[in-house]
C-alpha positions in Angstrom: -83.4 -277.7 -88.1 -80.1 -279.0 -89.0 -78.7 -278.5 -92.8 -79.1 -281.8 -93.5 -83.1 -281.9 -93.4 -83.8 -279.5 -96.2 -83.7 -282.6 -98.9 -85.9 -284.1 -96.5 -88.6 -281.2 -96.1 -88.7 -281.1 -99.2 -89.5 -284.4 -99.8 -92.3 -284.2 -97.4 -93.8 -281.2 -98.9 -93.4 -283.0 -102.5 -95.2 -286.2 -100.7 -98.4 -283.9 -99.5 -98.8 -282.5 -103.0 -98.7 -285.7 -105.0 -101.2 -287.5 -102.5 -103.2 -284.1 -102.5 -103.3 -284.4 -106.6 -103.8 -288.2 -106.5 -106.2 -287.6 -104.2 -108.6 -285.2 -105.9 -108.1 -287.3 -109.0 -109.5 -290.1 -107.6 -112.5 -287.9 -106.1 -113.4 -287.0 -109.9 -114.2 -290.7 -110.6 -116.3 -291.3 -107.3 -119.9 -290.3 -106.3 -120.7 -287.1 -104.6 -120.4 -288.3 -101.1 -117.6 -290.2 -101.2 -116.1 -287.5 -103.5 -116.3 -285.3 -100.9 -114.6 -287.1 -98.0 -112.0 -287.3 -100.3 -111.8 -284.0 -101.8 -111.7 -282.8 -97.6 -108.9 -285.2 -97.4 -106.7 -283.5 -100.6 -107.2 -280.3 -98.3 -105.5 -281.9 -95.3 -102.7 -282.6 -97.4 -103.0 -279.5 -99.2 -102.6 -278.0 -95.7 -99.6 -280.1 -94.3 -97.6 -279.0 -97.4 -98.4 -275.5 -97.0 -97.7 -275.4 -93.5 -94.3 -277.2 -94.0 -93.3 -275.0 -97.0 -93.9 -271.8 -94.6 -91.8 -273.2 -91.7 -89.1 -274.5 -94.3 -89.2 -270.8 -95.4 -88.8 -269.3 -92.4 -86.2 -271.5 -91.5 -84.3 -270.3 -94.6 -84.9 -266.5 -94.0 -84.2 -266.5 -89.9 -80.7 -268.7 -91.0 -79.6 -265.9 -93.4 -80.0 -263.5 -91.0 -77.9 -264.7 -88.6 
């Protein structure tokens, strides 16, 4: 990961939160069911972002090592 893709990572990480918040938001005004898919899909996001932040962090740490 070159220098140059942090902005972008970050962006991307931003991205999964915001549609993870819009997300669940929109679940509140729904029924149950279709509340549900949508609260399952907030966790996908909710997942991506936390996977991304970890490998952005990582990336960080492992540089400053070397």
């Amino acid at each position: 990961m070159s220098g140059s893709n942090y902005p972008l990572k970050i962006a991307q990480i931003k991205a999964d939160l915001f549609v993870a918040k819009a997300t669940i938001e929109e679940a509140r005004k729904r029924t149950p069911s279709a509340g549900k898919y949508l609260k399952g899909q907030a966790g996908y996001h909710l997942q991506q972002a936390a996977e991304k932040l970890i490998k952005y962090r990582f990336t960080i740490l492992f540089r400053s090592l070397t």
